[in-house]
C-alpha positions as CSV (number, residue, x, y, z in Angstrom):
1,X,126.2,67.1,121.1
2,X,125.2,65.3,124.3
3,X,121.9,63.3,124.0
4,X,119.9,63.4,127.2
5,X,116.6,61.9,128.5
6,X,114.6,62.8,131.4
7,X,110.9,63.2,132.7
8,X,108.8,65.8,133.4
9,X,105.5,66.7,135.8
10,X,103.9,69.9,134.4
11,X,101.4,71.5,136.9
12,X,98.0,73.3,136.5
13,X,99.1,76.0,139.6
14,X,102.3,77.0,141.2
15,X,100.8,75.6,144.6
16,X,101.1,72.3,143.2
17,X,104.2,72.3,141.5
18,X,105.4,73.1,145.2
19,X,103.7,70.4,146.7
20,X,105.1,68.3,144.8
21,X,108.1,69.2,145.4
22,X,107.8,68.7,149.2
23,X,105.8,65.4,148.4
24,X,108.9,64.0,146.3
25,X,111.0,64.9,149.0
26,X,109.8,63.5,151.5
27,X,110.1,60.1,150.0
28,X,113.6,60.5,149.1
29,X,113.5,61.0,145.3
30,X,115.8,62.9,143.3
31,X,114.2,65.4,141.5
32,X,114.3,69.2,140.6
33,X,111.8,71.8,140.5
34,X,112.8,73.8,137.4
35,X,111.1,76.0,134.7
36,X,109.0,74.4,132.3
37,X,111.1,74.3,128.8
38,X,110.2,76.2,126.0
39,X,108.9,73.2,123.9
40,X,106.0,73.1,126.2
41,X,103.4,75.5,126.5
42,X,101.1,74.8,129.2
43,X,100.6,74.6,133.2
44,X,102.4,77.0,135.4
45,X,105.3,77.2,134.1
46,X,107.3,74.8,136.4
47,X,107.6,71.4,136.7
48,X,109.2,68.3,138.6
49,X,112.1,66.7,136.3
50,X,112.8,63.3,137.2
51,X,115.8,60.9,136.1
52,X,115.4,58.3,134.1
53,X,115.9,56.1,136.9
54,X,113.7,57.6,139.4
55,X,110.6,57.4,137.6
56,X,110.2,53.7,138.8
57,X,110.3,54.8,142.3
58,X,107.9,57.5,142.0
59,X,105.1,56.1,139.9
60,X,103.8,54.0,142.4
61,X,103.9,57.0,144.5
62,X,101.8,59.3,142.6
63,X,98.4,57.0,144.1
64,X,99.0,58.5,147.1
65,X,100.0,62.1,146.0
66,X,98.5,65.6,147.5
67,X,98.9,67.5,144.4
68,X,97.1,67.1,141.1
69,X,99.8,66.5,138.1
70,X,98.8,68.5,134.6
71,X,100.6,66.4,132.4
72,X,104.0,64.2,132.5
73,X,106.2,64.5,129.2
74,X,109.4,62.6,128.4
75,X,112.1,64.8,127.4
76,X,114.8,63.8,124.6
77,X,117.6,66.2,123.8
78,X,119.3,65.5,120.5
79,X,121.5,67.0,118.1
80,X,120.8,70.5,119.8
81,X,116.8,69.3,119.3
82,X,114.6,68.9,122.9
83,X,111.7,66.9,121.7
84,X,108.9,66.5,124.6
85,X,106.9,63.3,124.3
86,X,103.5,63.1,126.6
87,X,102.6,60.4,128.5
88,X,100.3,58.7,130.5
89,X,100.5,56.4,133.6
């Protein structure tokens, strides 16, 4: 089974899943607005995942973000297992 590792922004509202979105753009970083995964029950039900790598470059960002983040999680897949770890900047 493939192991994979990625980040996640939950949002409150839909509106600010979308902002984000646009606000993420805008600076150039690769993300993807997809459904929220099963293992977490909360927000709107989308949410920003971010590469490992691009978290670095959007971090510093988030100080001058439009949009209020619910909650960021890292995401591990293993063994057919997603385990979602919260976390705080």
């Amino acid at each position: 089974m493939i192991n994979e590792s990625y980040y996640l922004i939950a949002f409150a509202s839909t509106h600010a899943a979308l902002r984000a979105e646009a606000f993420f753009k805008a600076h150039r970083i690769t993300m993807k607005l997809i459904p929220l995964p099963a293992v977490i029950s909360a927000g709107c039900g989308f949410a920003i995942k971010l590469a490992i790598g691009e978290v670095q470059a959007a971090l510093p960002l988030l100080k001058h973000a439009t949009f209020e983040a619910a909650q960021f999680y890292q995401i591990k897949k293993e063994k057919g297992e997603t385990i979602a770890d919260s976390w705080v900047i």
